[in-house]
C-alpha positions in Angstrom: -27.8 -69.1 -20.0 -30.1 -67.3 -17.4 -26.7 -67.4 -15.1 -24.1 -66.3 -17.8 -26.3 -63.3 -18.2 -27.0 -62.7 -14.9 -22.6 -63.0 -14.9 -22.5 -60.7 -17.6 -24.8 -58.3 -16.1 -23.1 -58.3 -12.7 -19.7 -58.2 -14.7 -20.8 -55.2 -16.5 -22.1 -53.4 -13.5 -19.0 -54.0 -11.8 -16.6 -53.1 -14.7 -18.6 -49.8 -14.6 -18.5 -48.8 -10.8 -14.5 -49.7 -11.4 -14.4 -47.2 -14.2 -16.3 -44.5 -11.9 -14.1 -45.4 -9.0 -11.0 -44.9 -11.3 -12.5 -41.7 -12.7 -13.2 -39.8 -9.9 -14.3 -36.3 -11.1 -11.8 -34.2 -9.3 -13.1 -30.3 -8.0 -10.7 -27.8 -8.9 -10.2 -24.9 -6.1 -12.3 -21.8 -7.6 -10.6 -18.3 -7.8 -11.7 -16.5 -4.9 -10.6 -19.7 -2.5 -6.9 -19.4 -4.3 -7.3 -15.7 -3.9 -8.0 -16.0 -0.7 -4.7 -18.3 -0.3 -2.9 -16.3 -1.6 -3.7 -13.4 0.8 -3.5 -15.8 3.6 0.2 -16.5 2.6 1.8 -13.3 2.1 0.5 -12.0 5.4 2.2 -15.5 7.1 5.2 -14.5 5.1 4.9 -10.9 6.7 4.2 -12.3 10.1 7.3 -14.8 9.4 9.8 -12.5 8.4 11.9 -10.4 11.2 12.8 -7.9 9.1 9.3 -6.0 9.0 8.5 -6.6 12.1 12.1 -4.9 12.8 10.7 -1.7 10.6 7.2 -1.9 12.4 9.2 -1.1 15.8 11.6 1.4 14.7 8.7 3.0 12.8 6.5 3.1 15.8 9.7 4.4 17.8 10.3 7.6 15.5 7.0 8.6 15.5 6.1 8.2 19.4 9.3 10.2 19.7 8.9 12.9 17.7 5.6 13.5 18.7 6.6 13.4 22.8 10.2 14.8 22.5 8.8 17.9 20.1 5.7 18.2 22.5 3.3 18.5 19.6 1.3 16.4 22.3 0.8 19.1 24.5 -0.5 21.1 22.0 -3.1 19.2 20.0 -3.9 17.5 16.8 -2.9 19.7 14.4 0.9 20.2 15.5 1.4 16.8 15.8 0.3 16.8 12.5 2.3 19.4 11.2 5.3 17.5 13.1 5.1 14.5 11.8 4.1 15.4 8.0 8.1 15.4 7.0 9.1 12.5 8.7 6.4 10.6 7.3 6.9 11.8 4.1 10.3 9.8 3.6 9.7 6.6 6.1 6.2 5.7 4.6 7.8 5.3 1.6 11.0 3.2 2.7 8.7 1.2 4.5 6.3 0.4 1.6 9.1 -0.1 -0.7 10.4 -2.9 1.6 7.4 -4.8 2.2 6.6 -4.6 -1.8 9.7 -4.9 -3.9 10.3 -8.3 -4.1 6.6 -9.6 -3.2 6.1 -11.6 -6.8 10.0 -11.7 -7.7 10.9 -13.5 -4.2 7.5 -15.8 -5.6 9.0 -16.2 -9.3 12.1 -17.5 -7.8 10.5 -19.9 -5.4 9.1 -21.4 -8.5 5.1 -20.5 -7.2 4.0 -18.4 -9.8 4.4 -22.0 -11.8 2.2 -23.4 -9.5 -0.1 -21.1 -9.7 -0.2 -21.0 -13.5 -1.9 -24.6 -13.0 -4.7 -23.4 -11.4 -7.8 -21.3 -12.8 -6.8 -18.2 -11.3 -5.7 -15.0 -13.6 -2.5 -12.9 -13.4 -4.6 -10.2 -12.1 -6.1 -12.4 -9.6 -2.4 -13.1 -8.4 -1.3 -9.7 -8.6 -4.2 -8.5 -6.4 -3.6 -11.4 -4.1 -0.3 -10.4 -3.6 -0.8 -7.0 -3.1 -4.1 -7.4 -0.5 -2.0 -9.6 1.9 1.0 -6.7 1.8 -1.4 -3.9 2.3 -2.8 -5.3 5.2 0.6 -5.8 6.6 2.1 -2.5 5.8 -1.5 -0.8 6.6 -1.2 -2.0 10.2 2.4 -0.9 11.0 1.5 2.4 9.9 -2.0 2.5 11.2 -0.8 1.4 15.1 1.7 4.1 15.7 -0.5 6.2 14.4 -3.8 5.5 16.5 -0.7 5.5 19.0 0.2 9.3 18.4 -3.7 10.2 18.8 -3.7 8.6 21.5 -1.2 10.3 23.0 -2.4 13.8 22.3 -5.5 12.8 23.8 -4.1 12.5 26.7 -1.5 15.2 27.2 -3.2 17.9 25.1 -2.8 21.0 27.2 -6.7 22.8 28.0 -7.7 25.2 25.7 -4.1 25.4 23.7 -5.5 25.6 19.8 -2.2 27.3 18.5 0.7 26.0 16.4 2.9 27.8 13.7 2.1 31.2 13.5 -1.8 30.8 13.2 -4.9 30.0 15.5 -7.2 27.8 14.6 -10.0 25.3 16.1 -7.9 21.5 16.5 -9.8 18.3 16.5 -9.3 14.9 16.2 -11.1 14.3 13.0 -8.4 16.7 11.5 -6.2 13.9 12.7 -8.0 11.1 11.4 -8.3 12.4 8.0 -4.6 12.9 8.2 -4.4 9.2 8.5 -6.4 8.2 6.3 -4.4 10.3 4.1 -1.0 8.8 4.8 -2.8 5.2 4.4 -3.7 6.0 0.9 -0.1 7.4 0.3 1.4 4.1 1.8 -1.0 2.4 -0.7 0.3 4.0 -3.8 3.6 3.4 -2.9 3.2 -0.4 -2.5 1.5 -0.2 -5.7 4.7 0.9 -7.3 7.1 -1.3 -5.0 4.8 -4.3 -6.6 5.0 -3.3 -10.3 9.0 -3.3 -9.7 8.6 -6.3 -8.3 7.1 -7.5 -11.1 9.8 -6.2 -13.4 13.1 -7.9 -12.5 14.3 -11.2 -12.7 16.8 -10.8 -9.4 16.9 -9.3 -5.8 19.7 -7.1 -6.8 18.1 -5.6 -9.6 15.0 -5.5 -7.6 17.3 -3.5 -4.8 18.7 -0.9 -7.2 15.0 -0.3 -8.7 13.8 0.2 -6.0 16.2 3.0 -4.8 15.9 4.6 -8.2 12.1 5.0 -7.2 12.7 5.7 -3.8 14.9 8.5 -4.6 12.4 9.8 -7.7 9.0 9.8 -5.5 11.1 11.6 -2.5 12.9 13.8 -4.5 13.3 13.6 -8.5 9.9 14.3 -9.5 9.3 17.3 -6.6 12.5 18.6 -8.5 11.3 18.5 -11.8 8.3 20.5 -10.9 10.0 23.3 -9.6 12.3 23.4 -12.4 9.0 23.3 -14.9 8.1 26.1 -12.2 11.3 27.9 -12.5 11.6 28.0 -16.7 8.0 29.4 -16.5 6.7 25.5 -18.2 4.6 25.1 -15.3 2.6 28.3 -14.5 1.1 30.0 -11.4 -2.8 29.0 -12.3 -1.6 25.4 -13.0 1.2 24.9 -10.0 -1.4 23.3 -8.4 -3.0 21.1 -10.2 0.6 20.1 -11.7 1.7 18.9 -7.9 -0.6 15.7 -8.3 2.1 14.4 -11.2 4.2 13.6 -7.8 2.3 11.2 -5.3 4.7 12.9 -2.5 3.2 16.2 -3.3 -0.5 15.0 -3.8 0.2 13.4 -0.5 1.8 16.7 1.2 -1.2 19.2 -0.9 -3.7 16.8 0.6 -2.8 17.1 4.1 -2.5 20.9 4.4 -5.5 21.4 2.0 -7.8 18.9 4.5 -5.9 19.2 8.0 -3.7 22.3 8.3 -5.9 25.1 6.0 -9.3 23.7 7.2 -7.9 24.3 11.0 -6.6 27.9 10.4 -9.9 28.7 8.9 -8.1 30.5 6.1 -5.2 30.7 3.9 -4.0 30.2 0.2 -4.4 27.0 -1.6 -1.6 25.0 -2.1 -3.2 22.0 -3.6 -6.1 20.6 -5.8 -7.9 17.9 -3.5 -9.5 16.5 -6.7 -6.7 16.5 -8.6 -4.4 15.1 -5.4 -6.5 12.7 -4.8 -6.8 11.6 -9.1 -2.9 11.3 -9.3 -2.8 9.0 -6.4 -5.8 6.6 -7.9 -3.9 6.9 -11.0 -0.5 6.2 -9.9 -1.8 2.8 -8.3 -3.8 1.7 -10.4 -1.2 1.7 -13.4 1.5 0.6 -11.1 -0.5 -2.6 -10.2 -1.5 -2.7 -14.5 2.1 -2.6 -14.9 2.7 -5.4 -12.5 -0.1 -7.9 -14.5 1.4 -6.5 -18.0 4.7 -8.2 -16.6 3.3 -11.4 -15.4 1.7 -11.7 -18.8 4.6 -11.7 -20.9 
């Protein structure tokens, strides 16, 4: 009896270590490590694909040659500045809209977003994954030419020359820096928007035509319809200014001669609201990328 019991015991012990075996109790990836896997993917899919590094080089290209060919260079920060404001005003937002406009669609029809949906990580989470590892991608090709340009006027800026347009004016190279950091936050924004298309469509061609409808209304619609609300008297003189931070194009543009081109000529009439600027940029992303989570949540 003392051995059938002693059997039973060991049988028991045994039939329990198999059940714990069998029952392993699994550890499910938290959301910052699948955040930070998501990250880590879109950059490899940036890094993997020829077609931005294609846009990174012609990017770079334009820019180094408009700023040597115009010889804004030779003259300081400031008229490089002024040089490159228009260019950069239509290729920073072709290039954001190509890194960002199919970003989730492109993961919807790989079938990931399924996958994800089996993990504990939110839409949000996903949407903010997705658009951390493009930002950094598109952040670079726009910061390295830039840094480039700086560089360049560093170099070849001509003793003593402080003069560009039809004003004097001290030039540094924090008036250049701030007008990066400027054209980084516009570049932001515009992803922002690219993603929320991205978010919107269920093909690449629709994803295609969206996107030139925004293209074409950041560039140029909604810049229109303020100088027609200008032009019918809708829009009046006390308010023109505050009204151009409706358009992240002219936030962008008010910024930049409010905090680079003004501040250098020591004097001159305001042509933007920073504040404001600065508020219809914040807002403009941040209800581009709520858009973009509203989308994934239906």
């Amino acid at each position: 009896m003392s051995g059938d019991m002693q059997s039973t015991g060991a049988g028991t012990a045994v039939q329990e270590g198999d059940t714990e075996t069998e029952h392993p109790s699994p550890t499910a990836p938290g959301s910052s490590r699948l955040l930070k896997t998501i990250v880590g993917r879109e950059l490899q899919t940036i890094v993997r694909t020829r077609m931005f590094f294609i846009l990174g080089i012609a990017f770079a290209a334009v820019l180094l040659g408009i700023a040597w060919v115009g010889g804004s260079v030779e003259a300081g920060y400031v008229p490089t500045v002024v040089d490159l404001l228009t260019p950069l005003e239509l290729l920073v937002p072709v290039i954001a809209i190509a890194f960002g406009y199919r970003a989730i669609l492109g993961d919807e029809q790989r079938g990931e977003l399924d996958v994800l949906e089996t993990y504990p990580i939110s839409n949000r989470e996903i949407v903010l994954g997705v658009y951390t590892g493009r930002a950094v991608g598109l952040l670079t090709v726009i910061l390295v030419p830039l840094v480039a340009v700086a560089a360049m006027v560093f170099l070849f800026e001509a003793d003593g020359l402080s003069i560009y347009a039809t004003h004097s004016g001290a030039d540094s190279p924090i008036l250049f820096a701030r007008f990066i950091v400027l054209t980084l936050l516009f570049a932001l924004t515009v992803l922002a928007v690219a993603i929320a298309i991205s978010s919107l469509v269920s093909a690449t061609r629709s994803a295609l035509a969206l996107s030139v409808v925004a293209l074409v209304g950041l560039v140029i619609g909604l810049d229109l319809l303020l100088v027609y609300g200008f032009s019918i008297g809708l829009i009046g003189d006390s308010a023109l200014i505050h009204s151009l931070a409706i358009s992240p194009l002219s936030a962008y543009r008010g910024l930049v001669f409010e905090s680079v081109v003004v501040v250098a000529a020591g004097t001159g009439p305001a042509v933007a609201s920073p504040i404001a600027s600065i508020v219809g940029l914040v807002v403009w992303l941040g209800a581009s990328l709520g858009i973009a989570v509203w989308a994934l949540n239906r």
